[in-house]
N, C-alpha and C positions, 0 to 999 in steps of 0.2 A: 455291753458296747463293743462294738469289732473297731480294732484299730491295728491301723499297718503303718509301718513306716517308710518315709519318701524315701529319694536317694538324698536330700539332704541331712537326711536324721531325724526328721519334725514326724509327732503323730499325727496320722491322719485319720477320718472314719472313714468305713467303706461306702461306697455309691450307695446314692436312695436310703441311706438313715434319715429315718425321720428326728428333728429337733423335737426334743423336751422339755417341757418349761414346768418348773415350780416356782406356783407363785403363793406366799406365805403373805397374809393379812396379822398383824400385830396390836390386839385392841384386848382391853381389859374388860369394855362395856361390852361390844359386841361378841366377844366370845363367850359373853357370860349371858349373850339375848335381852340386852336393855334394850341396846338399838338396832339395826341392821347395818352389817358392812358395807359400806361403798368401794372400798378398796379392790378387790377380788371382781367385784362385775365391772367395775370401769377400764382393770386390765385386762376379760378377757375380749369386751368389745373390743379395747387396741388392738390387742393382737389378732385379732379375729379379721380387721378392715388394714393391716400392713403388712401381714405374713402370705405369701403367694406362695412359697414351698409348702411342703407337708409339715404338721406338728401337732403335737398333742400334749396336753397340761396335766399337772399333778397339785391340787392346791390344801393350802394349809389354813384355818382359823383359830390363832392361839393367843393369848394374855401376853403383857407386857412381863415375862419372865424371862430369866435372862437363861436360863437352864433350859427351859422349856422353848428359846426359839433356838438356841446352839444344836438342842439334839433334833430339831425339826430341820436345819440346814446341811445337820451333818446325815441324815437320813436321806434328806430328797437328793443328795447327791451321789453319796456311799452304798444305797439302796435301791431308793428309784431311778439311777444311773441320769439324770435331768444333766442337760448341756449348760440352762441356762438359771438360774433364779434369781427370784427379784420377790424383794419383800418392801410393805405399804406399812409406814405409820412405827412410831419410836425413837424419832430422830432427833428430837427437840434436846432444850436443856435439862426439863423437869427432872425427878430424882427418879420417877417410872418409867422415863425413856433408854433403854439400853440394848438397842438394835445395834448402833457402831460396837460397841464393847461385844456382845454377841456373836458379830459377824467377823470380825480381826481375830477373835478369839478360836475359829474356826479354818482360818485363815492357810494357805502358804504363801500366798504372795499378794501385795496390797496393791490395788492401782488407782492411784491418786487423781488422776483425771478426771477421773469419772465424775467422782466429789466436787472439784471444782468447777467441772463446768454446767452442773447443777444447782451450786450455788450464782453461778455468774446469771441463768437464765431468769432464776427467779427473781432474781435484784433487780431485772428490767421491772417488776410488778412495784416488790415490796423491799424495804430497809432490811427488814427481821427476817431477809432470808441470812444475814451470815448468822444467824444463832442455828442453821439446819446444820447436823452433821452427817449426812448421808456419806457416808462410804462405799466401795467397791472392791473387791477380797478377787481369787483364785483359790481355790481349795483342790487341791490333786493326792490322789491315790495313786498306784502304783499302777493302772491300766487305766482310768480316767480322770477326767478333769474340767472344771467348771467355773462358769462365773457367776459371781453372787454380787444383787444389786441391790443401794436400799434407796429405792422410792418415797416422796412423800405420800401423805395417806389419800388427802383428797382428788378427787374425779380430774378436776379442773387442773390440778396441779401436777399428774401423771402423765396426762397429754404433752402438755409444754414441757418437758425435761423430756421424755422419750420422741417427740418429734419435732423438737424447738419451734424458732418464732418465723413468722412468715405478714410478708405484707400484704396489703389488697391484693396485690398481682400475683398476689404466691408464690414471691423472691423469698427465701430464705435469708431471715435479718440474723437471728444466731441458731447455729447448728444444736439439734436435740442428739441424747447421748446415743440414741440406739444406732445411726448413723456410723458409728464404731464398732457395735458390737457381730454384726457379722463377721468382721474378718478377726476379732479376736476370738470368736469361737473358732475358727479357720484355723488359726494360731495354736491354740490346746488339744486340735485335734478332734473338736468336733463335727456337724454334720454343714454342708453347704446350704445357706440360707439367701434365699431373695424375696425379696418386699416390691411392695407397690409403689412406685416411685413419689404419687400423687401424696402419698401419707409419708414416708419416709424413704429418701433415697439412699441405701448403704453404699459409702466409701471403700473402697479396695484399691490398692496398685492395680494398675493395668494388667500386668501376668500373674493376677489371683483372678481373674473376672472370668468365670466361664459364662458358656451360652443359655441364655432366658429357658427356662423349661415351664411346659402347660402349669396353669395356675391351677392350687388345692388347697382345700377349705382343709380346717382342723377336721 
């Protein structure tokens, strides 16, 4: 990863880096071929139909180990240099869910937001989302740095938290988290990201918004 620093002091990447996403699927069945993942194909249509900048994904399918999803977080970021990650499925109470313990555990700085306004989305559905514990981490090295997201597992439920709730008319009733996540990659020093407004409009201050650039597929 090329990064330079402003005159404020903040890292930046250089022009035209493409973003990077690892996305880690977390199942015991499916990694073992009882069932098929849904998790992994229903984020990379997301991303596929709200990312308008250039990007490219690195993906993971591993068990509910706590060892074995640490060292796949700490790889796709230490390794395959990813701006972004976001991992499906672990969240729960049960005693084989330890995605949060995993991902804190890899941690340098925690952002608590993220969690809760995940939890806030799903509450519009269901009671038993406050048993989800989805967390949201920063992990930095000494030259880069990254955000780590945990997603719930299913299709339906990916959607809504990464591009919240919207009405018939297509008011946005509560904001989905991705809506954030451009200008905190911004922030770490990643790569400039814009999205299709129709699927997710990303927030910035006014003096972080640069001008629309031609649309490109993964």
């Amino acid at each position: 990863m090329s990064l330079m620093t402003s005159e404020s002091g903040q890292m930046t990447a250089a022009d035209g880096e493409k973003l990077k996403i690892g996305l880690v699927s977390i199942s015991d069945r499916a990694s073992a071929g009882i069932y098929q993942d849904q998790g992994l194909p229903a984020l990379q249509e997301w991303f596929g139909k709200a990312l308008s900048s250039p990007w490219e994904m690195v993906t993971r399918l591993i068990p509910d180990e706590r060892a074995a999803i640490e060292q796949a977080l700490i790889a796709l970021v230490d390794e395959e240099q990813c701006h972004l990650v976001i991992t499906t499925g672990g969240t729960g109470p049960s005693r084989r869910d330890v995605t949060p313990e995993a991902t804190l555990a890899v941690a340098t700085k925690e952002m608590p937001g993220f969690g809760e306004q995940m939890r806030q989305i799903s509450l519009q559905f269901v009671p038993t989302a406050i048993l989800s514990r989805q967390v949201a981490v920063i992990r930095e090295t000494p030259d880069h740095a990254a955000l780590i997201l945990n997603l719930p597992g299913q299709p339906k439920s990916i959607k809504e938290t990464l591009e919240g709730l919207k009405d018939a008319e297509g008011k946005q009733i509560v904001a989905g988290i991705f809506a954030a996540v451009p200008y905190c990659i911004d922030l770490i020093g990643g790569p400039y990201i814009e999205t299709d407004d129709s699927i997710c409009k990303a927030f910035r201050p006014k003096n972080a918004i640069r001008a629309k650039t031609p649309s490109a597929s993964a």
